[in-house]
N, C-alpha and C positions, 0 to 999 in steps of 0.2 A: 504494500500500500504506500503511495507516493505520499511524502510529507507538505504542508503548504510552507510558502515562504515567511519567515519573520523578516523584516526590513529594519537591518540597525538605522538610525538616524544619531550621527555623531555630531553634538553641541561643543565639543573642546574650544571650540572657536569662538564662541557668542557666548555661551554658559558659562563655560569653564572659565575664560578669559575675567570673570568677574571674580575671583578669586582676589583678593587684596592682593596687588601689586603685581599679577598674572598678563598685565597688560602687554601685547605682543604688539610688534611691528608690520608690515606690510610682506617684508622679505622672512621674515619667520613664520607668520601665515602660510607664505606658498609652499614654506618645508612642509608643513606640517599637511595639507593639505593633499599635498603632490602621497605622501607617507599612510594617507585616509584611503587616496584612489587605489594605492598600491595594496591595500590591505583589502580591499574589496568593500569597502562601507558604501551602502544604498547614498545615504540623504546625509549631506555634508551642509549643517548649518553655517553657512562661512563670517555671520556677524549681523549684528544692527546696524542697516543702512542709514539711519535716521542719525544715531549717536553723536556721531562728528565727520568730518569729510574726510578723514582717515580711515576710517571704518568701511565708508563707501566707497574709496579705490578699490580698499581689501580686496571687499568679496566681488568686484567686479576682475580683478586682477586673477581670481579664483573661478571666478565665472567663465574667464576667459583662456584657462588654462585644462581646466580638471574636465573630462571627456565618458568617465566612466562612472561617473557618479551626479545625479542630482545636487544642485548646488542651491541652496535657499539663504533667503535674507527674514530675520525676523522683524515684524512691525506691529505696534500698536493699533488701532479700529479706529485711526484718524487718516485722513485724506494726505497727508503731508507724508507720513510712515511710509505708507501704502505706495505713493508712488514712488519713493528715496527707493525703496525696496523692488521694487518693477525695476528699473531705471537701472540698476545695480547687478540684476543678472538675467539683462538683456544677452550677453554675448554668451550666456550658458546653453549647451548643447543641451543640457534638461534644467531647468529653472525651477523653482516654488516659492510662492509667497508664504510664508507662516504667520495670520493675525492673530490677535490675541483680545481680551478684554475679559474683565471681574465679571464672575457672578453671584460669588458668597454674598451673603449679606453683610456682614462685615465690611468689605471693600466696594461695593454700590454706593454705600451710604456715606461712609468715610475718607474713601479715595477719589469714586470716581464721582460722585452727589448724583448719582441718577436714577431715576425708577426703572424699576425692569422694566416695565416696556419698551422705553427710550435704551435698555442696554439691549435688547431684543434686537429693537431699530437701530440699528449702529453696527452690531455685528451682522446685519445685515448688507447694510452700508457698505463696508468694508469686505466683505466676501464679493461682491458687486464692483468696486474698484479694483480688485488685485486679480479678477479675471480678465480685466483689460489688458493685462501684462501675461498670462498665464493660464492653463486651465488647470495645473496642478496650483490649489490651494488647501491650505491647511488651515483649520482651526484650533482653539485651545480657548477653552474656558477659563482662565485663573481661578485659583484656589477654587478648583473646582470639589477638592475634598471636603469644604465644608456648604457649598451650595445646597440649597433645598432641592431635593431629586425631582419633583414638578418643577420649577422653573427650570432644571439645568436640562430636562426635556425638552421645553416648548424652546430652550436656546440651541440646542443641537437639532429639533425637527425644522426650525426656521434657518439654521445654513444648508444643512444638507439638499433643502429643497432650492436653498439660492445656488446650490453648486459647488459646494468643497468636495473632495475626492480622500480629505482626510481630515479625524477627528481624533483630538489628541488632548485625553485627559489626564490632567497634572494637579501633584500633590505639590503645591506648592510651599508649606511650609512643612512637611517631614513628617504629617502629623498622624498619617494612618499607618493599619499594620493590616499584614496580609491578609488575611480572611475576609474584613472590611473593604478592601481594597478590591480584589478577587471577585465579592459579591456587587461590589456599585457597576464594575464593568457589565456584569451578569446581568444585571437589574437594564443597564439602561441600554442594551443591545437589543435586551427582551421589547422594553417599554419604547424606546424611539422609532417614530415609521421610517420606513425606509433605510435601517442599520445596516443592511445588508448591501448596502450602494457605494458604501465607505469601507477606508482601514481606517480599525480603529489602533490607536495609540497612547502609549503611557510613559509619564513622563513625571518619574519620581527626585525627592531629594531624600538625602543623609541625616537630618535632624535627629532618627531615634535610630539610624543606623539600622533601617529596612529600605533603603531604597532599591535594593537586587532583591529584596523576598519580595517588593512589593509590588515589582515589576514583573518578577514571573510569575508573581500570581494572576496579574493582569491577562498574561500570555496564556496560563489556563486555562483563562474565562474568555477567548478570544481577541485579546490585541495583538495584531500583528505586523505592530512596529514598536521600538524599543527605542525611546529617548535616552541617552546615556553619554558618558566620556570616557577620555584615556584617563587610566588613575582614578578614576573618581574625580577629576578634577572641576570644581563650582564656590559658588561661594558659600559662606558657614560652614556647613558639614559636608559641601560638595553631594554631588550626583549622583545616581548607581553604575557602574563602574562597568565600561563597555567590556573589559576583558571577564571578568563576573558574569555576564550573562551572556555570553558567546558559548563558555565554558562549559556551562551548566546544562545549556541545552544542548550543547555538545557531547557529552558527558554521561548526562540521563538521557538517552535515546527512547527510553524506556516508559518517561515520564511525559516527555513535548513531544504532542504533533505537529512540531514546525523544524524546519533548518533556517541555517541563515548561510551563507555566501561567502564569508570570511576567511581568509586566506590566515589559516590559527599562526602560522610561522609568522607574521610580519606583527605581532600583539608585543613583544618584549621589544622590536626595537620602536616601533612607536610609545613605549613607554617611556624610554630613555630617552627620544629623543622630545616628547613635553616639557617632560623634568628638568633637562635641560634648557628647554629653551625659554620654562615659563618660572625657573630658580625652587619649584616646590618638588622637594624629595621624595623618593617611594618609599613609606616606610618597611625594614627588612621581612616581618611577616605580613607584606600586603598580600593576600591570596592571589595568586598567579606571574605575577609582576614582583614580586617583593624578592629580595636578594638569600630568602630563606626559604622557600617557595617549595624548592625541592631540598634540603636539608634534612636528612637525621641525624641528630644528637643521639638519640636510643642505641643504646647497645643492639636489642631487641631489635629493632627497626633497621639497623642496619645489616643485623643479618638475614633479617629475613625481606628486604630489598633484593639483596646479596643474591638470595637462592632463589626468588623472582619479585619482581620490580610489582606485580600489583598486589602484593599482600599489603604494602603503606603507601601504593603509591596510585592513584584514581587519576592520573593524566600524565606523559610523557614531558618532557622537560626541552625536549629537540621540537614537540607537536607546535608549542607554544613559541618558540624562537628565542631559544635560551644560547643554541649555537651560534646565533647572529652576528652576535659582536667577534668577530675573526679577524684575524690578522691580515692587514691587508699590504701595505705599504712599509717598506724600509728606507733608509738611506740612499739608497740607491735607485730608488726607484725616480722615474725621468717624468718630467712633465705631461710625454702622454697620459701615461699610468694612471697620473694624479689626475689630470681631466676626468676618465674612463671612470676612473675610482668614483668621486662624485655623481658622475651621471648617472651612476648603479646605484648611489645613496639618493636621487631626487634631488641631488644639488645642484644648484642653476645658477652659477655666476654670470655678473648684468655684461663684464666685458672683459676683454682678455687684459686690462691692464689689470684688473680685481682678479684674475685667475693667478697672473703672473706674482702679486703682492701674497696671493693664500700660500702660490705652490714656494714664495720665500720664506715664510713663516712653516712651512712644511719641512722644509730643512734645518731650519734653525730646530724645531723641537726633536728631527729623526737624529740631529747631533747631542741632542741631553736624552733622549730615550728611546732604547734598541728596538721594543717594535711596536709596531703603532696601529691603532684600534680604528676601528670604524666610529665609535665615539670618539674617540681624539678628536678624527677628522671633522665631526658634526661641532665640538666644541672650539677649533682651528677655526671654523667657518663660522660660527654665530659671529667672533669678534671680528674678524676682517669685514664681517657683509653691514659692519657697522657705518652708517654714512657720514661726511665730513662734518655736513650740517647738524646732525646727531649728536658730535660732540663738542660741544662748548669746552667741557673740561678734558683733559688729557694726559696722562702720565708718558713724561719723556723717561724721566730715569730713577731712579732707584737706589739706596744704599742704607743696609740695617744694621746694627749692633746690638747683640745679646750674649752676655755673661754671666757666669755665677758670681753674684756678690758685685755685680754691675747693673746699672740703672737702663734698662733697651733704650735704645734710642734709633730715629727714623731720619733720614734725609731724603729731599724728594724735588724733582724739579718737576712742574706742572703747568702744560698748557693752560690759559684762562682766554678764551677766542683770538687765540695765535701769539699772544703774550706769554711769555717764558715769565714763572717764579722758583726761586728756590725757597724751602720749608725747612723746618728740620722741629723735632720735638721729641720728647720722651716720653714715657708712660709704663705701667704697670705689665706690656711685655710689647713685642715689637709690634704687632695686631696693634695695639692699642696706640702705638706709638706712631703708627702708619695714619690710625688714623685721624688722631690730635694733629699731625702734621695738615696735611691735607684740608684740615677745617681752619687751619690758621689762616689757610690760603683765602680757601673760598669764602667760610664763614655762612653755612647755610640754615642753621637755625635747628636743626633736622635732628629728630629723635632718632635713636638706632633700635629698631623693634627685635632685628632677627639677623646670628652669624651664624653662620651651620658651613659645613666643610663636608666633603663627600669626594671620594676618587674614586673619578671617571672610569678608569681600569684596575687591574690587579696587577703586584709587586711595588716595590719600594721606588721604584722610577716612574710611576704612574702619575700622570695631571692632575694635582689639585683642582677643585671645583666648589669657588665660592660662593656663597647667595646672602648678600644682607638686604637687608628690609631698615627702610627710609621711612619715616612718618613726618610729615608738617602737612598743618591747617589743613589735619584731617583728610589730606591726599595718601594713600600708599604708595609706594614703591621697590618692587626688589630689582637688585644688580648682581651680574654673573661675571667673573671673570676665572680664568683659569690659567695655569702653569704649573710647570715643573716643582716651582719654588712658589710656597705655602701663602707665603706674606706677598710676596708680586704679583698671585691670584687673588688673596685680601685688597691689596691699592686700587686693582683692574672693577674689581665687583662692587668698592664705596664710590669710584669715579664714574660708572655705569649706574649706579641708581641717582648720582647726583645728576649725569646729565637728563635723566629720567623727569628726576625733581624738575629740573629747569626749563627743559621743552614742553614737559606733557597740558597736551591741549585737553581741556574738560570735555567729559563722556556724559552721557546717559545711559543709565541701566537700566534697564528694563526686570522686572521680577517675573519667572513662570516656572 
C-alpha cells in the first residue's frame, strides 16, 4: 500500500531567523537555502517581505535561485504585506503566499480591535489579493490553539471557498499537548466543508517542549504538511525541529501513513551549517543532530552495539549524515579544487576576485592546520562573503599577553570606517582583555549577553568558533568569528556583532 506525501515546509529562514540575534544576511540566506533545495524540502519559507527591504531582496534573491522547491514569502491580511510578498517571489519557479491573521479571542480584541466578522472579512480580503500573484496560497489562523472551534470554522470555510490550496494551523504560543492537538485537527477536518480541497498543516512551537509530539500528532489526525526548522531553530523555545520529524516518520514506518522526500544524509550538514551561520549551538544531546546523538557511554551499550548496532541503536548514524563532514582539501590542493570544492558545498562566490581572496585565506589556514573540513570551509566562507560596507569596524592586527602571576593584557589595531587605531588594555584574562580593548576604541554602550566557544572540527588544530551576543536598546545581536587561535576568533566575533550593532536596519516580526 502506497504511503501519501507529508510536505516538510522549512521556516529557518523567517521563523527561525527570529531567534534573538539569529538575524542573517542576504549571502547567508542563499547558503542556507541552496543546502534546503539540496536536502529535498517541499516549501522553503524564505522571509517576511514586508519586514525591511533587506528581507525583500532575500527571498526574491531565493526566488530566483532555488528551482526544486517552493519558495514562499510570509505576510500579514493587509494589502501592503500581501503585495511586498507577491512582488518578492515573482521570479520563483513555484511561488506561495502565506497570510496570516488572529483568531483567538485574546488577540481580536487586544491586538488586532476587531470583531470576527470584520477578521472573517479581511482574511478574506487577503486570500483574494495574494491570488493575484499566485494560486498556491496558504492560510494560518494565529493562535489558533486557543480560538473558539465555531468561529475558527466559519474562518477556514470562508478561505477555502475564496481559494487557498493550504490550511495551516498553528500553536502559537506552545500551549497545547498532543492529544488536544491531535483531536482539534480531527475535529475540524470532520466539521469544515470542503477539508478535503486543502493540505492541511501544522505549525507548532517549543514552549512546553511538544512541538514534535505535537506535530505528529497532527500528522495522525491528517496534516500533511509539517511547519518546522533546522535545530529547532525560533524564537523562545524555538520550533519543532525538522530533523525530529523527518526521523520519526522515518523510523516508525509502522506508525505514519505518510513519507516525506528528504534526502536523510544532507540533515547533519545542514545542521552545522545554521549553527554556524546563525552563532546558536546544537546542544551535544540534541536528538539526531547533537554531537552525542550516536554515543555510548554504557559498558552494556557498547557491547551490545558491538555485537549488532540495533539492540541501542533505532537509526544509523551514516542515514542521517554524520559522515558529511570529510576531509576535503589540503595544502596542496590548487584553486580548481577549491572552486569545485564549494560548488559541491552550495557555495557561490559573487566574483572571482572574492574566490581569489577565500582561496588566500585557504592557504593561510591549510599552513596552521593539516587537514581541512568541509566546515572549515563553510566557516572560511561566512567571513570573506563579509561585505566592505558591512564592516565599519575591522580588526587589522592583533597581539596578547598571558602569564602566570601576570596581569593579560591585549593590543589591537582597529579599522573605524578606514581609520587605523591602536588599543591596548588589560583584564581578568586575554578574552577579557580583547575585549576592554576594542570598547576603548569604539565605545559602544553594549551589554555582553553571551561567549560560548565550540570547534568547528576534531583534534587540537581545529578552528575555534566564537558566538557573542551584543545587547543595547533592546536590539540583539550575535557575532561569529573563527581561527586557529582562541582569542583572534574572540576579536573576529565582538567586531562582527558590533558591526551588527551599527548597521542593523529595524525589522518587523511577525508572530505565528
Amino acid at each position: 500500500m502506497s504511503k501519501e506525501a507529508l510536505l516538510i515546509f522549512d521556516t529557518t529562514l523567517r521563523d527561525g531567523e527570529q531567534s534573538p540575534g539569529a538575524a542573517m544576511t542576504r549571502e547567508e540566506k542563499l547558503r542556507i537555502a541552496r543546502q534546503l533545495e539540496r536536502m529535498r524540502v517541499d516549501i522553503i519559507e524564505a522571509g517576511f517581505a514586508a519586514a525591511s527591504p533587506g528581507d525583500f531582496e532575500s527571498i526574491r534573491a531565493i526566488a530566483e535561485t532555488i528551482k526544486d522547491a517552493t519558495v514562499c514569502s510570509l505576510s500579514r491580511a493587509n494589502e501592503n504585506d500581501i503585495r511586498r510578498a507577491g512582488e518578492a517571489i515573482k521570479p520563483a519557479a513555484r511561488g506561495r503566499v502565506h497570510t496570516f491573521i488572529a483568531t483567538s479571542p485574546i488577540h481580536m480584541q487586544m491586538k488586532l480591535r476587531m470583531e470576527p466578522e470584520q477578521v472573517i472579512e479581511q482574511a478574506v480580503k487577503a486570500v483574494n489579493w495574494a491570488r493575484q500573484y499566485t494560486d498556491d496560497v496558504e492560510f494560518s489562523p494565529e493562535d489558533a490553539g486557543r480560538s473558539d472551534i465555531d468561529f475558527l470554522c466559519r474562518v477556514l470555510e470562508a478561505v477555502i471557498n475564496a481559494g487557498v490550496k493550504t490550511v495551516n494551523i498553528a500553536d502559537t504560543v506552545g500551549y497545547n499537548i498532543p492529544v488536544i492537538w491531535g483531536e482539534l485537527f480531527k475535529t475540524l477536518r470532520e466539521r469544515v466543508p470542503n477539508a478535503d480541497k486543502v493540505v492541511w498543516s501544522t505549525h507548532c512551537h517549543n514552549d512546553l517542549g511538544l512541538a514534535v509530539a505535537n506535530s505528529l500528532a497532527a500528522v495522525l489526525n491528517g496534516a500533511r504538511q509539517v511547519e518546522c526548522t533546522i535545530n529547532g531553530l525560533g524564537e523562545r523555545a524555538g520550533n519543532a525541529s525538522l530533523e525530529e520529524i523527518v526521523m520519526a516518520v522515518k523510523t516508525r514506518k509502522d506508525l505514519f501513513p505518510v513519507e516525506t522526500r528528504i534526502d536523510t544524509t544532507q540533515i547533519v550538514p545542514a545542521s552545522r551549517l545554521v549553527s554556524q551561520i546563525t552563532g546558536y549551538v546544537v546542544q551535544p544531546n540534541k536528538a539526531v543532530v547533537g554531537a552525542n546523538a550516536f554515543a555510548h557511554e554504557s559498558g552494556i551499550h557498547q557491547d551490545g552495539v558491538l555485537k549488532h548496532r540495533e539492540t541501542y541503536e533505532i537509526m544509523r548514524a551514516e542515514d542521517v549524515g554524520w559522515n558529511a563532514n570529510k576531509l576535503t582539501l589540503g595544502k596542496l590542493s590548487g584553486r580548481n579544487a577549491f572552486r569545485t570544492k564549494l560548488a559541491e558545498l552550495g557555495i557561490k562566490l559573487d566574483s572571482e576576485e572574492v574566490l581569489n581572496a577565500a582561496f588566500a585565506k585557504f592557504k593561510e589556514l591549510a599552513d596552521k592546520k593539516r587537514e581541512i573540513f568541509d566546515d572549515d570551509l563553510h566557516a572560511l566562507v561566512s567571513e570573506e562573503m563579509i561585505t566592505p560596507e558591512a564592516e565599519h569596524y575591522k580588526l587589522v592586527s592583533s597581539k596578547f599577553h598571558s602569564e602566570t602571576g601576570e596581569v593579560p593584557s591585549a593590543e589591537l589595531t582597529l579599522s573605524l570606517g578606514g581609520a587605523e587605531n591602536h588599543t591596548k588594555a588589560t583584564g581578568s584574562g586575554p578574552v577579557d582583555a580583547t575585549f576592554r580593548a576594542i570598547e576603548k576604541v569604539v565605545g559602544s554602550g553594549s551589554s555582553l549577553l553571551l561567549y560560548s566557544v565550540n570547534a568547528i572540527t576534531t583534534g587540537t588544530d581545529a578552528q575555534g568558533e566564537v558566538t557573542v551576543r551584543l545587547s543595547k536598546d533592546g536590539r540583539i545581536v550575535n557575532g561569529q568569528g573563527s581561527d586557529t587561535d582562541i582569542i583572534v576568533a574572540s576579536a573576529k566575533a565582538y567586531v562582527n556583532a558590533l558591526n551588527k550593532l551599527y548597521a542593523g536596519p529595524e525589522r518587523v516580526n511577525p508572530q505565528l
